[in-house]
C-alpha positions in Angstrom: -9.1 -16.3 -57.1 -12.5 -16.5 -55.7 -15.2 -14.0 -57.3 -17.4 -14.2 -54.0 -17.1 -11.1 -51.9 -16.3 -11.9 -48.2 -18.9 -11.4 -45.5 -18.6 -8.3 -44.2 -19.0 -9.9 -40.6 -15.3 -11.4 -41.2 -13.8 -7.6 -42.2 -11.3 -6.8 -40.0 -12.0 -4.3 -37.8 -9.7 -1.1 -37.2 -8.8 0.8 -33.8 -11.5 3.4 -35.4 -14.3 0.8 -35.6 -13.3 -0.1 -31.8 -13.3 3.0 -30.5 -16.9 4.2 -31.9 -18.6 0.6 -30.5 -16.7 2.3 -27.1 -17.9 5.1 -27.1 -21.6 3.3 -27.9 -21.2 1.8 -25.1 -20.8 4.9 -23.0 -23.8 6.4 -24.2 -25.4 3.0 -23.2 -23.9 3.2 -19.3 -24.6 6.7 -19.6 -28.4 6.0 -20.3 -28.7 3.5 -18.1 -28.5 0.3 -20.8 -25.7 -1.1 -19.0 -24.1 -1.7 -15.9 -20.7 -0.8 -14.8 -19.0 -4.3 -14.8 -21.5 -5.1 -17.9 -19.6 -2.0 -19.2 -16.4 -3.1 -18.6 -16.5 -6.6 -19.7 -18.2 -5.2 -23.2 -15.3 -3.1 -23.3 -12.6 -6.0 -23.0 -14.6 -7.9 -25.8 -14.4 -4.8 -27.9 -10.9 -4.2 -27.4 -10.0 -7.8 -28.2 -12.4 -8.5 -31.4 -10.8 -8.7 -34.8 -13.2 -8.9 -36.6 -16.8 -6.9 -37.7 -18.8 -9.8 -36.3 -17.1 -9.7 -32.6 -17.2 -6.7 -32.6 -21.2 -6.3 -33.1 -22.2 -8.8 -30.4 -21.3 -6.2 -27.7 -24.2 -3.6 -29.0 -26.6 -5.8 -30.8 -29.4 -6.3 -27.9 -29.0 -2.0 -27.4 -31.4 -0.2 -28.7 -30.7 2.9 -31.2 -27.0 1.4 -31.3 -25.9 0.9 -34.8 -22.9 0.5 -36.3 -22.0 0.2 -40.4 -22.5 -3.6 -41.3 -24.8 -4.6 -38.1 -27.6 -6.9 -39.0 -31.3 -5.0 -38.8 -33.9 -6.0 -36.8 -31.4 -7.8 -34.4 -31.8 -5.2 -31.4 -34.1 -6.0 -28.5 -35.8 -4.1 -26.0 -34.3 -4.0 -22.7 -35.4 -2.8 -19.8 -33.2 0.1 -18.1 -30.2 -0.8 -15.8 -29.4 1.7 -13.4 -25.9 3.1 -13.4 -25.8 6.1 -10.9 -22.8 8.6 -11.0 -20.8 8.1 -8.4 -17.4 9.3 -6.6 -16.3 7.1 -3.7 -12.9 7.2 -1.7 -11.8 4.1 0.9 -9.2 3.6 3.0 -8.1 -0.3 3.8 -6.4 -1.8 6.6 -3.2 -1.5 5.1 -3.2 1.9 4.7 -4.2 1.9 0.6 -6.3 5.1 -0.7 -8.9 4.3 -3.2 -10.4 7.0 -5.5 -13.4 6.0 -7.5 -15.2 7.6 -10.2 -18.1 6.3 -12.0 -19.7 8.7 -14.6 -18.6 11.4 -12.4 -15.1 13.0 -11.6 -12.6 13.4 -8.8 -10.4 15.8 -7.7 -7.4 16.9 -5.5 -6.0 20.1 -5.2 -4.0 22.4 -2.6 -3.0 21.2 0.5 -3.8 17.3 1.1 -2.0 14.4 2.5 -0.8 11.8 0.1 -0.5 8.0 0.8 2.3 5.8 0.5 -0.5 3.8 -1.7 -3.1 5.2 -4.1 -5.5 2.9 -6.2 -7.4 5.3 -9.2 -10.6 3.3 -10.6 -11.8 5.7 -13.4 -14.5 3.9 -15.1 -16.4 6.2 -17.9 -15.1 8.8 -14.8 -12.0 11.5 -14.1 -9.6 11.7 -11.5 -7.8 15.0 -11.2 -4.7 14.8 -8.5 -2.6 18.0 -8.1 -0.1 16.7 -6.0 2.3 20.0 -6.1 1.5 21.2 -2.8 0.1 18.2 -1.2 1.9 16.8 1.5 3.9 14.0 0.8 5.8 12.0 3.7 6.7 9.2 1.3 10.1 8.6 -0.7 8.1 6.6 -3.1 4.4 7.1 -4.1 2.7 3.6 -5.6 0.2 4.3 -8.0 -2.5 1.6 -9.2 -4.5 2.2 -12.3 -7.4 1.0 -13.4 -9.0 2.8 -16.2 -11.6 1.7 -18.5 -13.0 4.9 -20.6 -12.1 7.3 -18.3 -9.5 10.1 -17.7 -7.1 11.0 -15.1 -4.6 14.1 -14.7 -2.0 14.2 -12.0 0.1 17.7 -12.0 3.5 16.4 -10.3 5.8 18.5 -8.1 9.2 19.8 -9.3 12.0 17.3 -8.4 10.0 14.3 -8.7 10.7 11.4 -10.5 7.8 9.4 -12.6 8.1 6.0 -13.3 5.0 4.5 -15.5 7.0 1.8 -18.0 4.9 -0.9 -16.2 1.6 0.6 -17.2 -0.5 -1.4 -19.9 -2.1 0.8 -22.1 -4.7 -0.9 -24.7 -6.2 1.6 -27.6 -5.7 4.7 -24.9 -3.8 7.8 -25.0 -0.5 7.9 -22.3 1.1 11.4 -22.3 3.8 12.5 -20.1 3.8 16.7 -20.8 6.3 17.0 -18.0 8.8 20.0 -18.5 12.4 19.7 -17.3 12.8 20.6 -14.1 14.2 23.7 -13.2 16.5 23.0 -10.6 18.1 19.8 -8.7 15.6 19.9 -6.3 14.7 16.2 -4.8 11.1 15.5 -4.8 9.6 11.5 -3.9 9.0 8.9 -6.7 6.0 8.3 -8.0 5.9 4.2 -9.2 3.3 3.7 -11.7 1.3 0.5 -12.8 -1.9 -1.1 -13.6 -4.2 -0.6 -17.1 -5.9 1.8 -18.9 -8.2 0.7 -21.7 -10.1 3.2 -24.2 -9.2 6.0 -21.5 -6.6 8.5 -21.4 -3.7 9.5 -18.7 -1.7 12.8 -19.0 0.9 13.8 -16.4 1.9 17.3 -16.4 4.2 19.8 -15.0 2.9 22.5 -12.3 1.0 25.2 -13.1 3.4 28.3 -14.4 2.7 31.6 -13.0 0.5 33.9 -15.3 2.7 37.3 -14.3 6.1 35.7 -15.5 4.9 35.6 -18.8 4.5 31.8 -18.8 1.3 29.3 -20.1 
């Protein structure tokens, strides 16, 4: 057995470890440090590092980013990159609805008409999509995510049918908080897919009503 202690560059890392260089690197894009797709590849290196020494190259040249076991006096000044908060929607020539949020946050509530075709870009950004009295023409709704540190809530409509088994989920929180449904009403599908990486997805039930005694 050897008596040298390993260098703590070749410690394995933990899905702890990854998720605070993460969240370094949102305070970075939040301040400016970084740009979005600077972000997002970072992010993807993060992710995929195994051990301490991967894992640091993503925040060494950002200053006031540490992290335990980073090398001192490695950080260098950089000037500011501008990374404004944004919320964009587009609409292609195949009829395909794009929500983006950057830094910022999206919503959809009450009465609005859904496509056949929704893409949800959520980078360091929410996306909030009520869809229980939207209007929905469509037997089957295609949803596209692409989430890197971000969030996005969708409230679905009694009857409806989720499918999200094709979704890739990488050190992210999935949660389906659906209650049964209280009837046999039929409601359109709604067809999941895409990635979410260091971000979060919940899809819930619609709201209950305060004055039948329900949350």
């Amino acid at each position: 057995m050897s008596d040298h202690a390993p260098d703590a560059q070749s410690l394995r890392v933990s899905d702890a470890e990854r998720e605070h260089i993460i969240g370094l690197l949102q305070r970075a894009t939040g301040a400016g440090m970084l740009d979005l797709d600077e972000f997002t590849r970072r992010v993807d290196v993060a992710l995929a590092a195994r051990t301490r020494g991967e894992l640091n190259v993503v925040v060494l040249d950002l200053p006031g980013m540490t992290h335990p076991e980073q090398p001192t006096g490695t950080a260098t000044r950089r000037s500011p990159v501008r990374t404004p908060q944004s919320t964009t929607t587009t609409v292609d020539s195949e009829g395909t609805t794009e929500l983006r949020s950057v830094l910022g946050s999206i919503t959809r509530r009450g009465e609005w008409d859904v496509p056949a075709r929704l893409v949800i870009r959520a980078k360091v950004g929410s996306t909030d999509l009520d869809f229980t009295a939207a209007r929905i023409p469509h037997d089957v709704v295609e949803i596209e995510l692409d989430v890197v540190a971000g969030s996005v809530e969708m409230r679905m409509p009694h009857g409806s049918h989720v499918e999200h088994h094709e979704v890739q989920s990488v050190l992210s929180s999935f949660e389906d908080k659906r209650r049964a449904a209280p009837d046999g009403t039929p409601g359109p599908t709604f067809r999941l897919t895409g990635s979410v990486r260091a971000g979060s997805v919940e899809i819930r039930s619609p709201k209950r009503r305060w004055w039948r005694g329900d949350q």
